[in-house]
Biopython code that builds the backbone (N, CA, C, O; Angstrom):
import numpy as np
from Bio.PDB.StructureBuilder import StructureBuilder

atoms = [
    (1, "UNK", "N", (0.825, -1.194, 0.000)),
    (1, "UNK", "CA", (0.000, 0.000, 0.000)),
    (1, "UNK", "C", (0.866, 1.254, 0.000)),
    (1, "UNK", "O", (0.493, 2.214, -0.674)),
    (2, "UNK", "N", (1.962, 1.316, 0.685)),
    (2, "UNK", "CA", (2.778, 2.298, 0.645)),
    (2, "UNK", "C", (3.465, 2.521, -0.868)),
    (2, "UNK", "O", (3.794, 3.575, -1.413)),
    (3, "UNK", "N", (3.549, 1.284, -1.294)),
    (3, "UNK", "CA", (4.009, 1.664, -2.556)),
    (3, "UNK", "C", (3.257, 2.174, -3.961)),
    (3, "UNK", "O", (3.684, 2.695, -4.991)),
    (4, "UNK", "N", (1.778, 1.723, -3.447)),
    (4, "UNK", "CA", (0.911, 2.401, -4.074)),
    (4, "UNK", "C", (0.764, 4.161, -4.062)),
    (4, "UNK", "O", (0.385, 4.829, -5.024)),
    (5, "UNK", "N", (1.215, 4.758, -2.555)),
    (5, "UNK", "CA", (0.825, 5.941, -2.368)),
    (5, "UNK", "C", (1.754, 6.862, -3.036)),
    (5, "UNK", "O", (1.359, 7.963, -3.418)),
    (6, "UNK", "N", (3.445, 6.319, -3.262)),
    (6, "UNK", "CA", (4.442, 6.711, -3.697)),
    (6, "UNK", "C", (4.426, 7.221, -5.034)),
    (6, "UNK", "O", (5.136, 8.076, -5.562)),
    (7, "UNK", "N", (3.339, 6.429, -5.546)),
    (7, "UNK", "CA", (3.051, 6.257, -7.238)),
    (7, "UNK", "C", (2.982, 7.662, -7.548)),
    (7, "UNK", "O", (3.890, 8.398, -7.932)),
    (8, "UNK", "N", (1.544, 7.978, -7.282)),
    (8, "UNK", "CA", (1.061, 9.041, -7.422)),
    (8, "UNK", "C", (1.871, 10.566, -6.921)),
    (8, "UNK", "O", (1.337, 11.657, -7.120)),
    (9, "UNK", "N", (3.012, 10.438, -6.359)),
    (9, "UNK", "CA", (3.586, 11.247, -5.287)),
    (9, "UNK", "C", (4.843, 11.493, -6.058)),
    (9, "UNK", "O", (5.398, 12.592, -6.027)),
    (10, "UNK", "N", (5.351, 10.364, -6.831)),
    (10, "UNK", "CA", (6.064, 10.429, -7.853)),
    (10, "UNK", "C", (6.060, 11.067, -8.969)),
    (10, "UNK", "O", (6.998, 11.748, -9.383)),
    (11, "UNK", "N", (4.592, 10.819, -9.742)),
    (11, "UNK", "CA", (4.177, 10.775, -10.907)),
    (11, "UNK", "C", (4.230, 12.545, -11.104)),
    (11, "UNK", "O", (4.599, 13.122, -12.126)),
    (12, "UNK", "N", (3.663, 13.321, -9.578)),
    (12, "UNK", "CA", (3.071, 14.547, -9.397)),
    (12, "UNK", "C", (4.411, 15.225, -9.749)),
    (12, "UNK", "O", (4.606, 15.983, -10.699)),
    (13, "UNK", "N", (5.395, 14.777, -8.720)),
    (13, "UNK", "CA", (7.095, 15.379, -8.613)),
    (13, "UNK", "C", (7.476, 15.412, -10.152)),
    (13, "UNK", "O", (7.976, 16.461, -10.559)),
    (14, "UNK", "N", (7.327, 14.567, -10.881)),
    (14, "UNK", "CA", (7.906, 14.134, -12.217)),
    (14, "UNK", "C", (7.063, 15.351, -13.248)),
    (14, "UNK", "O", (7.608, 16.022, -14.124)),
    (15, "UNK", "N", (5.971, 15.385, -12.952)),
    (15, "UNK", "CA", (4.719, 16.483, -13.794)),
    (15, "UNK", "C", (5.596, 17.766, -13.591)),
    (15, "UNK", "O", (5.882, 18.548, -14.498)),
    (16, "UNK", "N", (5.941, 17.867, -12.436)),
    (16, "UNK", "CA", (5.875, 19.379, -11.899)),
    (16, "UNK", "C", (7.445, 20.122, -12.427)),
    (16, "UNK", "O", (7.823, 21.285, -12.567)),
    (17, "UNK", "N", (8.164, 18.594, -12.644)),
    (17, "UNK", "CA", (9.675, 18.974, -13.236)),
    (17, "UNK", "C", (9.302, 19.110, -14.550)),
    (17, "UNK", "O", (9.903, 19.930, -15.244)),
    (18, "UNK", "N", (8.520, 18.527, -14.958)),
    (18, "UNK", "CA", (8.549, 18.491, -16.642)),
    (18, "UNK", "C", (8.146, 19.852, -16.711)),
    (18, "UNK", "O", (8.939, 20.763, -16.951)),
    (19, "UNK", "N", (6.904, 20.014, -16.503)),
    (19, "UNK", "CA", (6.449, 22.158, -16.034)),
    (19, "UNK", "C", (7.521, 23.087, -16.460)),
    (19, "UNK", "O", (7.626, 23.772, -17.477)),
    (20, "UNK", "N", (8.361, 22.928, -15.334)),
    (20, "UNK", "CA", (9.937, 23.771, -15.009)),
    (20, "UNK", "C", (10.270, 23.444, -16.237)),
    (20, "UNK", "O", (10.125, 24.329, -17.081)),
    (21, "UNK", "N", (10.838, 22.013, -16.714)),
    (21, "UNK", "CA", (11.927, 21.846, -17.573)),
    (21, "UNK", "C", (10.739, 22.780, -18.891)),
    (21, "UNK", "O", (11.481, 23.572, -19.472)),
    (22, "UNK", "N", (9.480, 22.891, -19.393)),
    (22, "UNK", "CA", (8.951, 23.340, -19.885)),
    (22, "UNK", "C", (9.163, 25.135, -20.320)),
    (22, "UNK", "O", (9.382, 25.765, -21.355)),
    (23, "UNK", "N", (8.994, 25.391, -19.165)),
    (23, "UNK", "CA", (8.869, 26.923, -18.826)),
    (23, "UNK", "C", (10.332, 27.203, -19.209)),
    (23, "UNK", "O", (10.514, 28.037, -20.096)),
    (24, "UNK", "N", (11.289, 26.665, -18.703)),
    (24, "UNK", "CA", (13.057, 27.021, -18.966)),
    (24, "UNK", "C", (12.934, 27.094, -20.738)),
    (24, "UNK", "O", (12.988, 28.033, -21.532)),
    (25, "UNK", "N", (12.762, 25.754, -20.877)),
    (25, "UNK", "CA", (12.490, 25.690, -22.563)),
    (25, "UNK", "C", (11.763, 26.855, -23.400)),
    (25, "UNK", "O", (12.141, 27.093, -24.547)),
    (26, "UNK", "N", (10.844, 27.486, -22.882)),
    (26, "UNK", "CA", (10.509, 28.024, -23.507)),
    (26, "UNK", "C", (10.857, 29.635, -23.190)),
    (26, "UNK", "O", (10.434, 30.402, -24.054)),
    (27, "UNK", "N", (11.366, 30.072, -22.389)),
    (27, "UNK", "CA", (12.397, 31.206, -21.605)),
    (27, "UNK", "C", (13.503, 31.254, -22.784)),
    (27, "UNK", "O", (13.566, 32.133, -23.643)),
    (28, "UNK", "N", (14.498, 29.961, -22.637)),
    (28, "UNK", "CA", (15.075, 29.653, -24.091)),
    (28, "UNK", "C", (15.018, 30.265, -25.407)),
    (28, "UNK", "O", (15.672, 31.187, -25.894)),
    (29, "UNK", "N", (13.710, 29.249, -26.056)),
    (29, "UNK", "CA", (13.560, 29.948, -27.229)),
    (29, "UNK", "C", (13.036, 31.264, -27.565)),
    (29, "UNK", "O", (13.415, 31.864, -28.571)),
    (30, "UNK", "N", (12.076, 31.782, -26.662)),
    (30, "UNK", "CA", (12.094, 33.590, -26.543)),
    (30, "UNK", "C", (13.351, 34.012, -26.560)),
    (30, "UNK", "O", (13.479, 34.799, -27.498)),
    (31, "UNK", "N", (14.353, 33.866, -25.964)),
    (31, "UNK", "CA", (15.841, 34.486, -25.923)),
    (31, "UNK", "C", (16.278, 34.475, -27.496)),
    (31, "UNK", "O", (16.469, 35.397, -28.289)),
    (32, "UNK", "N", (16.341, 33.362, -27.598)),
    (32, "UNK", "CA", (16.930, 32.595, -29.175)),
    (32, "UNK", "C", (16.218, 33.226, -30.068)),
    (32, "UNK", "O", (16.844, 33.890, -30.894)),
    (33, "UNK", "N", (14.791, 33.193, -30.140)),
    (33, "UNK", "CA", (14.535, 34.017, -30.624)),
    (33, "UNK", "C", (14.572, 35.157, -31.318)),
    (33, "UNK", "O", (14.398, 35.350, -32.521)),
    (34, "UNK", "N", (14.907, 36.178, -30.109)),
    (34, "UNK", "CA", (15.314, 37.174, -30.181)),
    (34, "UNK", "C", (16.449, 38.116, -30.490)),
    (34, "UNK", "O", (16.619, 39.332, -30.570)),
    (35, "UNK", "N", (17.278, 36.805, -30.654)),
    (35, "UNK", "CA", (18.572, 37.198, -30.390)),
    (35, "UNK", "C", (18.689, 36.673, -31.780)),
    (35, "UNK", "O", (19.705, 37.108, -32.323)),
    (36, "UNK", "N", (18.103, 36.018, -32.402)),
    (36, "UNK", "CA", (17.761, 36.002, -33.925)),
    (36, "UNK", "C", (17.677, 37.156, -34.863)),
    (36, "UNK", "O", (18.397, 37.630, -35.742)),
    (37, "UNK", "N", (16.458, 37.437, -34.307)),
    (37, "UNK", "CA", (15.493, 38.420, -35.154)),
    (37, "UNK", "C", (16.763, 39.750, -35.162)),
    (37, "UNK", "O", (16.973, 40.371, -36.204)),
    (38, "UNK", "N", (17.448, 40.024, -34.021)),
    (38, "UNK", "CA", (18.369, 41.225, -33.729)),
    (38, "UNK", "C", (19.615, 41.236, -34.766)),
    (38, "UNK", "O", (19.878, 42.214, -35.466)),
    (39, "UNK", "N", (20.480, 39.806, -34.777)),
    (39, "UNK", "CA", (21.131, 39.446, -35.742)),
    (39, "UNK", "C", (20.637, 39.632, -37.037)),
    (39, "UNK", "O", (21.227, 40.454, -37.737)),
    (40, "UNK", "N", (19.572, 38.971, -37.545)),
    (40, "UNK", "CA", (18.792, 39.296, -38.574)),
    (40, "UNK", "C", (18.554, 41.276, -38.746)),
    (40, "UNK", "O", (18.781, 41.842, -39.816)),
    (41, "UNK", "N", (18.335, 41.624, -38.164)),
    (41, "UNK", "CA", (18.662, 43.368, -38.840)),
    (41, "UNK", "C", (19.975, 43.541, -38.494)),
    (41, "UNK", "O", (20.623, 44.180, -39.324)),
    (42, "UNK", "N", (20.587, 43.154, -37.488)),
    (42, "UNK", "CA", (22.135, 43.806, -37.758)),
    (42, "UNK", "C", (23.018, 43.177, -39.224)),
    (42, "UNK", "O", (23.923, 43.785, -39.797)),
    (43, "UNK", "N", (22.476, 41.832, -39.609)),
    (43, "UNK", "CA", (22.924, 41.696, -40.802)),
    (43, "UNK", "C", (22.437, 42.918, -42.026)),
    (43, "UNK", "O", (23.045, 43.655, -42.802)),
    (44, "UNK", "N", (21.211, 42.688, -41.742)),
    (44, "UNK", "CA", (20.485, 43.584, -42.938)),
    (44, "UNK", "C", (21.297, 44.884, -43.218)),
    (44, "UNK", "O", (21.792, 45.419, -44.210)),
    (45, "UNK", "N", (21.192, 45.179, -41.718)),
    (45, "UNK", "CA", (22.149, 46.556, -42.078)),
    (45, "UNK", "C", (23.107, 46.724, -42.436)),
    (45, "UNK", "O", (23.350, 47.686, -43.165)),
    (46, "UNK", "N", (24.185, 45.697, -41.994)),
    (46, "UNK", "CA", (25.367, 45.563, -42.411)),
    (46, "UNK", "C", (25.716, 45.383, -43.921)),
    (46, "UNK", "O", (26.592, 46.010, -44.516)),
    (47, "UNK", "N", (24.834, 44.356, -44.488)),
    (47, "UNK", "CA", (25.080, 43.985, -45.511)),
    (47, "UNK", "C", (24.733, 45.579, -46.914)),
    (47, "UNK", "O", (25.258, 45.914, -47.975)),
    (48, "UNK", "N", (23.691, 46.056, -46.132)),
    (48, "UNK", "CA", (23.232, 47.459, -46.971)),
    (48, "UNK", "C", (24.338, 48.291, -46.777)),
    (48, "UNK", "O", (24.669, 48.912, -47.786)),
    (49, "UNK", "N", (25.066, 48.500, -45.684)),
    (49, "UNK", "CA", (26.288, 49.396, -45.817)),
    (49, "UNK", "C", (27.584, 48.989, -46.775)),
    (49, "UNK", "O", (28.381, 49.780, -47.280)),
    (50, "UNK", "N", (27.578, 47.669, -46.879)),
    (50, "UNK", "CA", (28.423, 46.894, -47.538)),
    (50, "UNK", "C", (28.337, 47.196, -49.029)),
    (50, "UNK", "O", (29.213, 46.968, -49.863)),
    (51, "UNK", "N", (27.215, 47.710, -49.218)),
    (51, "UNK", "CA", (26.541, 47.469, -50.516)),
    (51, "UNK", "C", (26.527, 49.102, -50.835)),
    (51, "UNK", "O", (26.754, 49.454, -51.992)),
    (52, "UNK", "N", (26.323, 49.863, -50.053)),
    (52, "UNK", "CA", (27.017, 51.144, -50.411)),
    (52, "UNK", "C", (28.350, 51.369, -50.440)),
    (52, "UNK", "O", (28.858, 52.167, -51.228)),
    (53, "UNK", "N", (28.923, 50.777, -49.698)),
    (53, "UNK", "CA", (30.739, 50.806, -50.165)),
    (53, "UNK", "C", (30.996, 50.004, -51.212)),
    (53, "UNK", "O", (32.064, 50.199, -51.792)),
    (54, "UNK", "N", (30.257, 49.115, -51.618)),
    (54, "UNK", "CA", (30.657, 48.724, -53.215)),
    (54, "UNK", "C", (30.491, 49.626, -53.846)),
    (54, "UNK", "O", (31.365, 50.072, -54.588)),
    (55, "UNK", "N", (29.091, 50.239, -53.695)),
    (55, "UNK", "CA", (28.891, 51.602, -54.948)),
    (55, "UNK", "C", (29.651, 52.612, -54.617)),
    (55, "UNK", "O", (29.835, 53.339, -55.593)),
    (56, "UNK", "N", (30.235, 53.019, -53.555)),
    (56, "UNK", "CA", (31.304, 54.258, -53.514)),
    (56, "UNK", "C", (32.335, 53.866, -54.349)),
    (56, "UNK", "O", (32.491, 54.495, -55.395)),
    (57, "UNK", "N", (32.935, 53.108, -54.129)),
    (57, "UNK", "CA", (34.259, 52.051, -53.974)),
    (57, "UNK", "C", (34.225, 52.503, -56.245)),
    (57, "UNK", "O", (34.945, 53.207, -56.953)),
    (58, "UNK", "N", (33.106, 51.696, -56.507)),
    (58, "UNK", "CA", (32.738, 51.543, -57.965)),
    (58, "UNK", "C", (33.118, 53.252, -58.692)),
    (58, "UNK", "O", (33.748, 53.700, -59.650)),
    (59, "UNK", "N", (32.440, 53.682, -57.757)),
    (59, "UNK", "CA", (32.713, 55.414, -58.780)),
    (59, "UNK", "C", (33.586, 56.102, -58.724)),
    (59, "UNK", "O", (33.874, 56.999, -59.516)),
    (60, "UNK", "N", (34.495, 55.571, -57.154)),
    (60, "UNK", "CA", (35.733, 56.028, -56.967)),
    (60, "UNK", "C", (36.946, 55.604, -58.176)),
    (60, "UNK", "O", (37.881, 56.361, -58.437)),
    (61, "UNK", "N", (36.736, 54.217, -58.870)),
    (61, "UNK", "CA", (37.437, 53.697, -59.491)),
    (61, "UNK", "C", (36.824, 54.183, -61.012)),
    (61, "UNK", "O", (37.650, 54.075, -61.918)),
    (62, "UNK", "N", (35.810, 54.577, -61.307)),
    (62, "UNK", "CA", (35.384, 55.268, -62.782)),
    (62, "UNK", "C", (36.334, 56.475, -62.651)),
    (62, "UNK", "O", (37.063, 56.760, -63.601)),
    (63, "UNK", "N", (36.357, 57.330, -61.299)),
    (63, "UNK", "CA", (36.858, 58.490, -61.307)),
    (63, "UNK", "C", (38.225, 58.477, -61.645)),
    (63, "UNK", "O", (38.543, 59.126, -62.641)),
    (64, "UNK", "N", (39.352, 57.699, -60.843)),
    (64, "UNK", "CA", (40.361, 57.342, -61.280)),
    (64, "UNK", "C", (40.751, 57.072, -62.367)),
    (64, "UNK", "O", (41.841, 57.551, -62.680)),
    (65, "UNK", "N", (40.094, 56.284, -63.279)),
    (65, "UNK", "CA", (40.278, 56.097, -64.439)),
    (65, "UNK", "C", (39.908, 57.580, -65.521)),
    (65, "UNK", "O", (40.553, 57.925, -66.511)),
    (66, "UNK", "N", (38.766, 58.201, -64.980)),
    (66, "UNK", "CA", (39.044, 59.251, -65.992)),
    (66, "UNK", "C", (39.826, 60.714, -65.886)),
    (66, "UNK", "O", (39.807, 61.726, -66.586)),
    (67, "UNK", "N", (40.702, 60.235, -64.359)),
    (67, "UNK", "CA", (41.497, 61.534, -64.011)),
    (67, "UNK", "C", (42.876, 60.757, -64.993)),
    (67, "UNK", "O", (43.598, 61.348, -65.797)),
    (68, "UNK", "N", (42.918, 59.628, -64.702)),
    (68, "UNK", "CA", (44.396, 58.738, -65.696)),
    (68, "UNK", "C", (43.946, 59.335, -66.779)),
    (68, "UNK", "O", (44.797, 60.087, -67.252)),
    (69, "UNK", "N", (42.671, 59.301, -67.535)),
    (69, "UNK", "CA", (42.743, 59.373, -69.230)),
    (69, "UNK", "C", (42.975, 60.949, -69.131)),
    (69, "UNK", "O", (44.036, 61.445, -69.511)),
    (70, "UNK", "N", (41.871, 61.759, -68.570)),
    (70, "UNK", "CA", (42.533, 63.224, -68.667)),
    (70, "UNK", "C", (44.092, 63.230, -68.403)),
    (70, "UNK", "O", (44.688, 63.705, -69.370)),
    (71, "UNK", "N", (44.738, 62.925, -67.599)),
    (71, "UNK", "CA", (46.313, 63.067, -67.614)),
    (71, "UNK", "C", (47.337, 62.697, -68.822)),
    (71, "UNK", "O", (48.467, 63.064, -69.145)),
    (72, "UNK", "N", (46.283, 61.704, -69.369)),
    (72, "UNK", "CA", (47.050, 60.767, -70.306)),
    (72, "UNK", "C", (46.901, 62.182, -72.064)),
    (72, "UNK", "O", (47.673, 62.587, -72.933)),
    (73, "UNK", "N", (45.506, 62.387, -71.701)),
    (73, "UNK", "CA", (45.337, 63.835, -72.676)),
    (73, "UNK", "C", (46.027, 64.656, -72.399)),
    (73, "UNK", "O", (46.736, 64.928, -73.368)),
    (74, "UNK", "N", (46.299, 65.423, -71.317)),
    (74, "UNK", "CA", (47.096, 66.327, -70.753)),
    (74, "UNK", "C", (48.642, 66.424, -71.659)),
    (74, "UNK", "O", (49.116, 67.311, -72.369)),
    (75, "UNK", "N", (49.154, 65.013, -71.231)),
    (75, "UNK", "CA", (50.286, 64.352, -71.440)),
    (75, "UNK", "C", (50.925, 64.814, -73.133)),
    (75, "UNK", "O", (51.923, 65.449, -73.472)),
    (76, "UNK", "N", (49.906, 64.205, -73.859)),
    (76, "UNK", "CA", (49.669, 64.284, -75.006)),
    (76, "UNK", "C", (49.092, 65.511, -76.202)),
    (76, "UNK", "O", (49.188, 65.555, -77.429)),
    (77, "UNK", "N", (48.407, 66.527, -75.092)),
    (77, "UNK", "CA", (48.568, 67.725, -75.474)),
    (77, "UNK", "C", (49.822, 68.603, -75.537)),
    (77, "UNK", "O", (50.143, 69.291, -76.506)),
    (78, "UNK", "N", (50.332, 68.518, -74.656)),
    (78, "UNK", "CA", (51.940, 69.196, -74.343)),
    (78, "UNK", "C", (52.770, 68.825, -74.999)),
    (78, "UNK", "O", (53.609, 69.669, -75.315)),
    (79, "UNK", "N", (52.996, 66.999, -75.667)),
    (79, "UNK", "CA", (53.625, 66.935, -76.924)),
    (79, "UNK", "C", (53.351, 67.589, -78.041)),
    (79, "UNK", "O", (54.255, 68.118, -78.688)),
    (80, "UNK", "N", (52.008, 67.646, -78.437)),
    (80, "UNK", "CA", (51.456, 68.485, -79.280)),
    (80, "UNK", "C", (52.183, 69.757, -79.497)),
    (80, "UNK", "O", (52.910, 70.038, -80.451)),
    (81, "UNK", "N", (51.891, 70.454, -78.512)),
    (81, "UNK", "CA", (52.747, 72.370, -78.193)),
    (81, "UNK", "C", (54.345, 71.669, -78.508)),
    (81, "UNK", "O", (55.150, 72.011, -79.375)),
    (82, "UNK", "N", (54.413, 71.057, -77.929)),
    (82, "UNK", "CA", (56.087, 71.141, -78.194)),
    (82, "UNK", "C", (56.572, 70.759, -79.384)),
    (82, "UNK", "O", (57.770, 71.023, -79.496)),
    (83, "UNK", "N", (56.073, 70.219, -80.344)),
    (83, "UNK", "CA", (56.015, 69.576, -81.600)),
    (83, "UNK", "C", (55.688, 70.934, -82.489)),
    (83, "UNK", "O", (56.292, 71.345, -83.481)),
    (84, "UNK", "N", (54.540, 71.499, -81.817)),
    (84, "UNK", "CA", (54.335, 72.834, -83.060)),
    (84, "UNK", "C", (55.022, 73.631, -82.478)),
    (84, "UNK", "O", (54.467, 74.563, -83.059)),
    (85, "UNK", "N", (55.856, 74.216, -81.745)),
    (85, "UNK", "CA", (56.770, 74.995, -81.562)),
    (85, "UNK", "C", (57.846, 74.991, -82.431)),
    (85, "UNK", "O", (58.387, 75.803, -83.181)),
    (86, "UNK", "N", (58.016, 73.685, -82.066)),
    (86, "UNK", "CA", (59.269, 73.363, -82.913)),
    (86, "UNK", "C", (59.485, 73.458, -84.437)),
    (86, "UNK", "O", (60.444, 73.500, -85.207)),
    (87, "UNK", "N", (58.135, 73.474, -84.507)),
    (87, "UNK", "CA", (57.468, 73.524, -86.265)),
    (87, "UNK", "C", (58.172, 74.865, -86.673)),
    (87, "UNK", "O", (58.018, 75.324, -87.805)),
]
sb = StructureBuilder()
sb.init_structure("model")
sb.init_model(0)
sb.init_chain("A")
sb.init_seg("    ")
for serial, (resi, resn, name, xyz) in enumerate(atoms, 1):
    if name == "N":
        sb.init_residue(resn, " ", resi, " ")
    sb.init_atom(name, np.array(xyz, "f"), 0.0, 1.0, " ", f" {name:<3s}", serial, name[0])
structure = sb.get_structure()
């Protein structure tokens, strides 16, 4: 009979952990969650800033190239003068 009463006394203890282990679990994934969703815009953002320094990055290097070709005209004008001078 005693071991009958244990049953139930057990069964209750065992319910009441599962509860806890429940509630922790789900404490958990709210965190995880969250700590998701936060990552998830700090990527977003990141990746959009990333994506404006490609496009800076991009026009910085058009620019370069057409300060080289103006120089390269430059260059090539001044032979010019010195060629008809000499003329």
């Amino acid at each position: 009979m005693d071991k009958n009463q244990d049953l139930p006394e057990l069964m209750t203890e065992m319910l009441i952990k599962q509860d806890r282990t429940n509630e922790i679990l789900e404490q958990f994934m709210a965190v995880s969650v969250k700590q998701w969703e936060q990552q998830t815009k700090f990527n977003e953002r990141f990746f959009d800033k990333l994506e404006k320094l490609e496009r800076i990055l991009e026009k910085l290097i058009l620019l370069e190239d057409r300060i080289k070709h103006l120089e390269d005209l430059e260059e090539r004008v001044s032979k010019i003068e010195s060629l008809l001078r000499a003329s």
